[in-house]
BALOBA-1460 file (C-alpha; in Angstrom, 3 decimals):
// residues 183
<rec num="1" residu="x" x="-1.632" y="10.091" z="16.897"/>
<rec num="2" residu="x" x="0.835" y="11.481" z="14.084"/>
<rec num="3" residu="x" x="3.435" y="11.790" z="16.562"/>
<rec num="4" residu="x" x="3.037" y="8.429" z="17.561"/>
<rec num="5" residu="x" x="3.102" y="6.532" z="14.261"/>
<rec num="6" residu="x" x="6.420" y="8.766" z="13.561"/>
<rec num="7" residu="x" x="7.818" y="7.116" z="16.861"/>
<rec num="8" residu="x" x="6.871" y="3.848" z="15.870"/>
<rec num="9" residu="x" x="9.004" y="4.377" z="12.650"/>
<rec num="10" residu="x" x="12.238" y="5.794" z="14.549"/>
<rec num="11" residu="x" x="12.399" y="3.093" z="17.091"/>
<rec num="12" residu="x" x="13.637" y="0.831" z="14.302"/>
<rec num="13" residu="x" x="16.433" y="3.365" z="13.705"/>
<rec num="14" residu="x" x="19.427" y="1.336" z="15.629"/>
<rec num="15" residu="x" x="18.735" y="-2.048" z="14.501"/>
<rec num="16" residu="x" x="18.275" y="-0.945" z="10.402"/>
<rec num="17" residu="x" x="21.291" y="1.555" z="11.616"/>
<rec num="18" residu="x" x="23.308" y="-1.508" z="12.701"/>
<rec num="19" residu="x" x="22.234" y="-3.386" z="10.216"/>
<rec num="20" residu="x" x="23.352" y="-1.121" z="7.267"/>
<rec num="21" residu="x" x="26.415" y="-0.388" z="9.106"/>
<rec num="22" residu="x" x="27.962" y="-3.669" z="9.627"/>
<rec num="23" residu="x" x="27.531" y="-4.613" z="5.870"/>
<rec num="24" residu="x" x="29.174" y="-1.943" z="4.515"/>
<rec num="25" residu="x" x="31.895" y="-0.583" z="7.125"/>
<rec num="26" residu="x" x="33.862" y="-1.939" z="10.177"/>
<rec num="27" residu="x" x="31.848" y="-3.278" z="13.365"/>
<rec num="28" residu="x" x="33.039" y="-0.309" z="15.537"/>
<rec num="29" residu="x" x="31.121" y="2.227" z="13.148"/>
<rec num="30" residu="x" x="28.092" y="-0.350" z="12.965"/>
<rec num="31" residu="x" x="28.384" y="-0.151" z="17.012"/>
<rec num="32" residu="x" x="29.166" y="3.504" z="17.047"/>
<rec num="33" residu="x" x="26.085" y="4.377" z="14.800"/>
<rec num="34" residu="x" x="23.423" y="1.770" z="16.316"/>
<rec num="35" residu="x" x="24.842" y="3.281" z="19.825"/>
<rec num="36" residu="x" x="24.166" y="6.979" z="18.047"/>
<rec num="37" residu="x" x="20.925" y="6.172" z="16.649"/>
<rec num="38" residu="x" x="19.739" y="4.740" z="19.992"/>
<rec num="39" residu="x" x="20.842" y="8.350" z="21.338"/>
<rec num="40" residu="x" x="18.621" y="10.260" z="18.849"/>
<rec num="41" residu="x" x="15.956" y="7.831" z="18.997"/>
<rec num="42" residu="x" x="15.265" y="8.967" z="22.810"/>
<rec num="43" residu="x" x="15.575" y="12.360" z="21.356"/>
<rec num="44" residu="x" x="13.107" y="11.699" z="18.792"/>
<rec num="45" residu="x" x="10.524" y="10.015" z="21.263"/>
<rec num="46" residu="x" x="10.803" y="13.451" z="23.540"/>
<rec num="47" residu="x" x="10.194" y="15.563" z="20.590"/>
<rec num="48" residu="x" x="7.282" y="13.535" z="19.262"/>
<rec num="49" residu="x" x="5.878" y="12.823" z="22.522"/>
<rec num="50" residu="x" x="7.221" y="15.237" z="25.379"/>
<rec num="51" residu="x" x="8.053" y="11.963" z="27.073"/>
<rec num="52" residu="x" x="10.539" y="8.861" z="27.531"/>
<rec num="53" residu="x" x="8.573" y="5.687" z="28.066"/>
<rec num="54" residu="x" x="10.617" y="3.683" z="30.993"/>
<rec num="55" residu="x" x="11.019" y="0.866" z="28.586"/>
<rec num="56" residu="x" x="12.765" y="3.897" z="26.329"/>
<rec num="57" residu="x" x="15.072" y="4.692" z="29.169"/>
<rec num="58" residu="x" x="15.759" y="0.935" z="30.028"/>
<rec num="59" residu="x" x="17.205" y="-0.586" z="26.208"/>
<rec num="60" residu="x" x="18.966" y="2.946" z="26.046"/>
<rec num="61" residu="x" x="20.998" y="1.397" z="29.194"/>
<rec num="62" residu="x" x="20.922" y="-1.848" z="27.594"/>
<rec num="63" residu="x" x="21.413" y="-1.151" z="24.274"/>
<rec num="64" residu="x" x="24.519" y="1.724" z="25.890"/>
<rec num="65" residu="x" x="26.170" y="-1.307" z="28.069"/>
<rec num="66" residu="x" x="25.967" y="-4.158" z="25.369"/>
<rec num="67" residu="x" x="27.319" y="-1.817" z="22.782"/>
<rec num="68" residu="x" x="29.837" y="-0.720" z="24.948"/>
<rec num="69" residu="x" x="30.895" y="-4.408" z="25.483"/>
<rec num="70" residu="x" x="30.784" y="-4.835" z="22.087"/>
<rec num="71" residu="x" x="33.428" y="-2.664" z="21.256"/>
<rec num="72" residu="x" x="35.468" y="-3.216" z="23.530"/>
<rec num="73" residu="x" x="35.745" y="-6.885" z="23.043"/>
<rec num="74" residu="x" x="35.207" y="-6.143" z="19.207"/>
<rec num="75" residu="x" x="32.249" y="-8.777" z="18.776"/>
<rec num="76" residu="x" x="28.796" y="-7.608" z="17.528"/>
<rec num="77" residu="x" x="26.986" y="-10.087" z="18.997"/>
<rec num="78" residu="x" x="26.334" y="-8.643" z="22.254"/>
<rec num="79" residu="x" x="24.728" y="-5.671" z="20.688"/>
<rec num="80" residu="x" x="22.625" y="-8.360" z="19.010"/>
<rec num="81" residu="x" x="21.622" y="-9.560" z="22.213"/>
<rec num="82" residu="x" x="19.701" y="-6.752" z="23.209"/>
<rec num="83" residu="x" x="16.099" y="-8.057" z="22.313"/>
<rec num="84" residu="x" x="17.261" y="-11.388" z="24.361"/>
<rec num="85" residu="x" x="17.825" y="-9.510" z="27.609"/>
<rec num="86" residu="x" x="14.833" y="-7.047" z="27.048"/>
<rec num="87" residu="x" x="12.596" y="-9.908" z="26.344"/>
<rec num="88" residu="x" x="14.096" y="-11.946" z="29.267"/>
<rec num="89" residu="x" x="14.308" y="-8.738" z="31.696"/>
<rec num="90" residu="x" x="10.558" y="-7.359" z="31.093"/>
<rec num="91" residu="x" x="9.010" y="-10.635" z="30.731"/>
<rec num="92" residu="x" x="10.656" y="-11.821" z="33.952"/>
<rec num="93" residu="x" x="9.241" y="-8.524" z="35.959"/>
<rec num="94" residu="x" x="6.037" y="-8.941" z="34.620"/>
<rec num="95" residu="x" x="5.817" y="-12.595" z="35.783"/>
<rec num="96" residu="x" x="7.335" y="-11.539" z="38.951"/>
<rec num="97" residu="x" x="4.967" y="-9.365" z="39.889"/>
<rec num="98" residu="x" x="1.852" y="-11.262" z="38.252"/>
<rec num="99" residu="x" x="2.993" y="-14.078" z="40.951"/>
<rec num="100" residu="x" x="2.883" y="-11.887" z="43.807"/>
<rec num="101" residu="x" x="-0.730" y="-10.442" z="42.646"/>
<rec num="102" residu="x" x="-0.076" y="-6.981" z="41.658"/>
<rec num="103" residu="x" x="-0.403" y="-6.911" z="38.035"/>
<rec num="104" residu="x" x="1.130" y="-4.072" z="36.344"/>
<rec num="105" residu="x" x="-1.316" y="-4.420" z="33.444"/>
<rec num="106" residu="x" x="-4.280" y="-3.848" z="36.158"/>
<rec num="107" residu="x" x="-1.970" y="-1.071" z="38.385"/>
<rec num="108" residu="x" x="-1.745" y="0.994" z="34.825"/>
<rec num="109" residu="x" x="-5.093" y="0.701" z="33.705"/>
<rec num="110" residu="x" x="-6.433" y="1.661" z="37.399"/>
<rec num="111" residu="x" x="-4.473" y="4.541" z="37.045"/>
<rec num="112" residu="x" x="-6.230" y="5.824" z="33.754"/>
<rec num="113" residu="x" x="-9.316" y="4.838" z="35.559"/>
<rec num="114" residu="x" x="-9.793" y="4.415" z="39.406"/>
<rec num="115" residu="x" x="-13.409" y="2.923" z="38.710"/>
<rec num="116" residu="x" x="-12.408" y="0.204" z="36.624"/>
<rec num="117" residu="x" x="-14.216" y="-3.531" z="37.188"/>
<rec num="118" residu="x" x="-12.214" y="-6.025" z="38.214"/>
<rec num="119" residu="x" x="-11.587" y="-8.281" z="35.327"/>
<rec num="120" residu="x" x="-9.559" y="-11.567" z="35.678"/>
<rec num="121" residu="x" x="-8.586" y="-11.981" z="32.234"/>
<rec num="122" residu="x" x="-6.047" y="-9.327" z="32.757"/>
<rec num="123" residu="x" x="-3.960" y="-10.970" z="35.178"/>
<rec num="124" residu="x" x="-4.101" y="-14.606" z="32.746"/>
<rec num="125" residu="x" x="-3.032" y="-12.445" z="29.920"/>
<rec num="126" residu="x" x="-0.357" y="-10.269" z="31.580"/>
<rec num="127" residu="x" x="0.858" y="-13.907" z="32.780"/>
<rec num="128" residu="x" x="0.963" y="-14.968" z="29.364"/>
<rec num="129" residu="x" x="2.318" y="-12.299" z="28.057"/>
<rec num="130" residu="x" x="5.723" y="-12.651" z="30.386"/>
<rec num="131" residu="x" x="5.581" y="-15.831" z="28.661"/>
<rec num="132" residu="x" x="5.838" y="-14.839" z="25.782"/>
<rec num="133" residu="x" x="8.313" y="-11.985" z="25.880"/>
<rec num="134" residu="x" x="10.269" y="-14.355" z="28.046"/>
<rec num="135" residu="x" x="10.547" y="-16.996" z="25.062"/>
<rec num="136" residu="x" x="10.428" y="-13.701" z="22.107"/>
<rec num="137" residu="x" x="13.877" y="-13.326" z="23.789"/>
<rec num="138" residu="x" x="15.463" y="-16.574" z="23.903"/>
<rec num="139" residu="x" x="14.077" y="-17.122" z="20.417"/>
<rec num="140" residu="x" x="15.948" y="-13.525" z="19.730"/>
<rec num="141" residu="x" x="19.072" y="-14.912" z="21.291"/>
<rec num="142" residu="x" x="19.407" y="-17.962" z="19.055"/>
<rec num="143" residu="x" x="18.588" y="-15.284" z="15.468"/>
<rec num="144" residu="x" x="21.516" y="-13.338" z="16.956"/>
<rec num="145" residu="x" x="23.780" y="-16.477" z="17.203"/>
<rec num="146" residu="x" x="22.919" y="-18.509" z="14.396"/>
<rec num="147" residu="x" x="21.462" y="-16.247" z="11.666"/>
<rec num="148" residu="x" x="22.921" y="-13.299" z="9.877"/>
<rec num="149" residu="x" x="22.259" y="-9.950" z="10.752"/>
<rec num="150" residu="x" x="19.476" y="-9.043" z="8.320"/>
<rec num="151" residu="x" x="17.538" y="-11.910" z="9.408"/>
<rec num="152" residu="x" x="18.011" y="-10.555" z="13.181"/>
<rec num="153" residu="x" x="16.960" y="-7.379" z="11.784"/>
<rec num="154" residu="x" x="13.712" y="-8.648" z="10.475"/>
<rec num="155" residu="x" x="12.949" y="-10.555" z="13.746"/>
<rec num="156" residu="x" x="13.777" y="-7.666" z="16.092"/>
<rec num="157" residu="x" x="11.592" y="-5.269" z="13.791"/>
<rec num="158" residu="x" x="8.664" y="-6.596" z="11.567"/>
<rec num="159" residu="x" x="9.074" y="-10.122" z="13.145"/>
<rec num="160" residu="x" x="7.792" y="-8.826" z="16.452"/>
<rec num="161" residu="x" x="4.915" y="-7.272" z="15.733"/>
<rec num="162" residu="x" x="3.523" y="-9.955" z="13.665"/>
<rec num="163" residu="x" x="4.863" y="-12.899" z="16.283"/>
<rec num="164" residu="x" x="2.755" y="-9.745" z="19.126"/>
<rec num="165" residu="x" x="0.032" y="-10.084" z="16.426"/>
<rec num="166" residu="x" x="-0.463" y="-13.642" z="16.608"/>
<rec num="167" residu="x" x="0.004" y="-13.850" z="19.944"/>
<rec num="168" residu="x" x="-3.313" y="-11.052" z="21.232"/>
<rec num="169" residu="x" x="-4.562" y="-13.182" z="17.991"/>
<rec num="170" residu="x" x="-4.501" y="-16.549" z="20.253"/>
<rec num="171" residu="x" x="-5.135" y="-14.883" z="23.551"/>
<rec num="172" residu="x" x="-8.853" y="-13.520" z="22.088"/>
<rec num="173" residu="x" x="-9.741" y="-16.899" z="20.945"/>
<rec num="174" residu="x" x="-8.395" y="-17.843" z="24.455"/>
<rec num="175" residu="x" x="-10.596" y="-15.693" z="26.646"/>
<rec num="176" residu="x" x="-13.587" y="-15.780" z="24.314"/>
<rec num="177" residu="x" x="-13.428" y="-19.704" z="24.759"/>
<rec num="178" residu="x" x="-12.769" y="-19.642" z="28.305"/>
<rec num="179" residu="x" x="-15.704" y="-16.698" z="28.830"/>
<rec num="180" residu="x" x="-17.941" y="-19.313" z="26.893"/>
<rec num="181" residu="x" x="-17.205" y="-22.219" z="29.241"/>
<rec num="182" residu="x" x="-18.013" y="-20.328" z="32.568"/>
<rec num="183" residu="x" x="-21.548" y="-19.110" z="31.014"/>
């Protein structure tokens, strides 16, 4: 559990990286540093965890290609971008499968335990979920047009968690009201 609270922490690494960088030095070291960060980050996450999550592997590319553009057209914003298409991305895939019925939430969770009930809340809050990572990211592309880079910061970091917060927040008052109405 140690390991995994340390994780939590380096994950923010690029963005407060970035961040840092681009106020006090040129936007290719910002880029250069956020790219390097992202590097030991997956580094950090095997050494912590003797593992790297998919979703890991996936903003390294993302976060690798958009920095990549970044330099070379020598405009930060597309490695601001990054939460947009990871939010966009993930929450399309979950929806996508969610609409063809096989949940990813349910596929996981069966695979941790083959004798699990079948419980149809999962499915309405994976759904709702895509959702909401789905408009997380186009809310994340209009910080990383319109607002300065510490305020992109705070929304890719802290901001998540507490917009995640509210969100499992509204989806137990959800299901609680919905298992009410069926009893």
């Amino acid at each position: 559990m140690k390991s995994q609270k340390q994780f939590f922490w380096a994950s923010f690494l690029p963005a407060i990286a970035y961040w840092y960088l681009e106020a006090n030095y040129t936007l290719q070291i910002a880029l250069i540093g956020g790219l390097i960060l992202a590097v030991l980050e997956m580094f950090l996450e095997w050494i912590l965890t003797r593992h790297i999550h998919t979703l890991s592997k996936f903003n390294f590319f993302l976060i690798l290609v958009l920095g990549g553009i970044a330099l070379i057209a020598h405009e930060g914003i597309w490695f601001k971008l990054q939460p947009f298409f990871t939010g966009l991305l993930m929450g399309g895939y979950l929806l996508f499968r969610n609409l063809k019925g096989k949940s990813l939430m349910i596929e996981m969770m069966t695979e941790l335990n083959p004798n699990l009930p079948k419980n149809p809340f999962i499915e309405v809050i994976e759904r709702n979920m895509s959702f909401f990572l789905i408009g997380y990211g186009i809310f994340m592309a209009i910080v990383a047009l319109q607002f300065a880079t510490d305020e992109w910061l705070f929304y890719k970091t802290i901001g998540f968690y507490i917009a995640t917060l509210i969100f499992f927040v509204i989806q137990m008052i959800y299901i609680k009201v919905k298992v009410r109405r069926t009893k």
